[in-house]
VEXLOLO-878823 format. One record per atom (N, C-alpha, C): y, x, z. Coordinates in pm, whole numbers, padded with zeros to 5 digits, always signed. Example, Ala and Ser with C-alpha at 12.3 -4.5 7.8 and 13.67 -1.06 7.14 Angstrom:
VEXLOLO-878823
-00569+01319+00780;-00450+01230+00780;-00330+01320+00780;-00225+01285+00708;-00106+01367+00714;+00003+01290+00787;
END
This chain:
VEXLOLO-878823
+01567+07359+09075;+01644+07282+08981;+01765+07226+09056;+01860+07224+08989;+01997+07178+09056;+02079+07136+08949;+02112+06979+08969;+02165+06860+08906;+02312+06909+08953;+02410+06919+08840;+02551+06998+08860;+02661+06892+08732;+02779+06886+08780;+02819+06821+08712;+02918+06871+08590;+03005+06844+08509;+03027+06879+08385;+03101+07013+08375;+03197+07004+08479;+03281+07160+08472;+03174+07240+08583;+03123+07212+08676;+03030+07321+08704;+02925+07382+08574;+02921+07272+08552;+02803+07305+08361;+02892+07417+08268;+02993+07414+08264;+03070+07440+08152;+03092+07600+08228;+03127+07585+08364;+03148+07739+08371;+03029+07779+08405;+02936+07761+08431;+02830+07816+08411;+02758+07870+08278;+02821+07813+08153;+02751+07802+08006;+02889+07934+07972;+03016+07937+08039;+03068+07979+07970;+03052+08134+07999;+03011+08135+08168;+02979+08275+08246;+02836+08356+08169;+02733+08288+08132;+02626+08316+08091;+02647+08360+07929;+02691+08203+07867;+02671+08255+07735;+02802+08249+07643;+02910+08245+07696;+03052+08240+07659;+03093+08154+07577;+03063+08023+07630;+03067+07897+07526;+03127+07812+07614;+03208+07761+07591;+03346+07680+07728;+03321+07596+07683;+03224+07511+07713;+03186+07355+07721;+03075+07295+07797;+03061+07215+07841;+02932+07172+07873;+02778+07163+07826;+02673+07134+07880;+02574+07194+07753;+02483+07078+07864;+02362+07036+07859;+02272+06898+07847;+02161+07066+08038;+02116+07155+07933;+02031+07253+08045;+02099+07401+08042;+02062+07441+08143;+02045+07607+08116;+01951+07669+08231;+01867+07750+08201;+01783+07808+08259;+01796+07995+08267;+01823+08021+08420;+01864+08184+08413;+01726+08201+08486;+01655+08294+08407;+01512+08353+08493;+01541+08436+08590;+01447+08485+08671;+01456+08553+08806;+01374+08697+08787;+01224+08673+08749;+01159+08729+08736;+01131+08750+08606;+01107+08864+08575;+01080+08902+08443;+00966+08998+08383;+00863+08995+08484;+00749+09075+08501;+00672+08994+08342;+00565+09092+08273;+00512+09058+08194;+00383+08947+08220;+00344+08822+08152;+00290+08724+08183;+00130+08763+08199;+00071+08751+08367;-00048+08837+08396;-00025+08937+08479;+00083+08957+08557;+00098+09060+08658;+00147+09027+08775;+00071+08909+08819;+00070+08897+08947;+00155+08783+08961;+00167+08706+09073;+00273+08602+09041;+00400+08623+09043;+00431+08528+09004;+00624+08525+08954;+00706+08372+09010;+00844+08431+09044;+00947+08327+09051;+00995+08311+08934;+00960+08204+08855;+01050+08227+08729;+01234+08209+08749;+01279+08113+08839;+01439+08107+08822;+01514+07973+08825;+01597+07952+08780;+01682+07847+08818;+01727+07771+08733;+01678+07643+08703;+01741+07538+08588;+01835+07446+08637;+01973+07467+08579;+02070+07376+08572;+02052+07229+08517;+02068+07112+08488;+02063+07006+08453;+02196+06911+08445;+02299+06881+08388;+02369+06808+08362;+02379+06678+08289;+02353+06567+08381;+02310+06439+08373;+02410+06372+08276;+02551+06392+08243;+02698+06411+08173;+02620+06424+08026;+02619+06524+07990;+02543+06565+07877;+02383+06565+07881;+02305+06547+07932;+02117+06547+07883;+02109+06413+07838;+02079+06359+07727;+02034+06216+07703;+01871+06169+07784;+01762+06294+07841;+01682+06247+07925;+01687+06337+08023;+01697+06296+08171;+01699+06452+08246;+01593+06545+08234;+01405+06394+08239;+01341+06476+08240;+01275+06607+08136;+01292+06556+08031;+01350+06638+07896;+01368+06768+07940;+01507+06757+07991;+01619+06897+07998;+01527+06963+08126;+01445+06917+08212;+01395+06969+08320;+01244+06999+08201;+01196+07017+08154;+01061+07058+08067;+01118+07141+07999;+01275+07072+07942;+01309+07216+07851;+01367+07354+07910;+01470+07347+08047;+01426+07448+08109;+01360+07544+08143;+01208+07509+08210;+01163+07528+08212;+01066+07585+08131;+01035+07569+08023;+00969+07623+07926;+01091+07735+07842;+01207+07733+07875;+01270+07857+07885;+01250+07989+07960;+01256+07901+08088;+01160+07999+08150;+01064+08098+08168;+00998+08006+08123;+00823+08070+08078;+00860+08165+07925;+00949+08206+07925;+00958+08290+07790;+00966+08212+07615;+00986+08086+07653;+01045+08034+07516;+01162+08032+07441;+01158+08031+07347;+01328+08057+07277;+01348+07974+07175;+01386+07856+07157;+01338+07790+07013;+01457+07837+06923;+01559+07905+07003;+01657+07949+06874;+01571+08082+06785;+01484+08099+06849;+01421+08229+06761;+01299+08201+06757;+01215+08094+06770;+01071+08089+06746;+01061+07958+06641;+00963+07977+06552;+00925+07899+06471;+00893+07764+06501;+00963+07732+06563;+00952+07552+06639;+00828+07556+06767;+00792+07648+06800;+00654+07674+06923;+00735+07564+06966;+00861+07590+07071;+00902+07539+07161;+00905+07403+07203;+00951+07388+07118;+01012+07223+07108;+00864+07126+07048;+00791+07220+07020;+00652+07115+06956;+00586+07105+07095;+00572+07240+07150;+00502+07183+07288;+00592+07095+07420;+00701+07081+07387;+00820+07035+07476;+00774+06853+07427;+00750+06848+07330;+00735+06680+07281;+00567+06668+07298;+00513+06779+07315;+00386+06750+07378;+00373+06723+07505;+00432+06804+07610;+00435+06749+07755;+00504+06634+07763;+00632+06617+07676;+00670+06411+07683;+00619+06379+07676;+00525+06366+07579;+00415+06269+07550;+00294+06217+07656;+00282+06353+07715;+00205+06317+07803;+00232+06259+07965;+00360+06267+07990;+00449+06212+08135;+00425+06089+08104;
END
């Protein structure tokens, strides 16, 4: 994880996903082996303290990017278990 500040955020959001602004996380995976084949590096979460209203938040939500979540395309999985691990910190 690496705490980066607003224009490092922004060209990073804009290199990845072509959006020229700052953004709260972003998470680029490493490994991409199917889940069960042995261990894995999953990759690298950005965090921008500028934009995240909680860091630790943006560090769970990362991360559970990671792990193969997508809440722009899953039926709220994501974000239900994302307010489940808050809950429990």
């Amino acid at each position: 994880m690496e705490i980066v500040g607003e224009g490092r955020m922004r060209t990073l959001n804009y290199a990845a996903r072509g959006v020229d602004e700052a953004t709260d996380v972003l998470a680029f995976p490493i490994d991409e082996r199917p889940h069960g084949q042995g261990p894995r590096e999953l990759g690298d979460v950005f965090i921008c303290p500028e934009q995240a209203t909680d860091e630790f938040e943006a560090a769970v939500h990362g991360a559970l990017h990671l792990c193969g979540y997508d809440h722009e395309t899953d039926d709220g999985e994501m974000l239900e278990l994302q307010a489940k691990i808050m809950a429990s910190l």
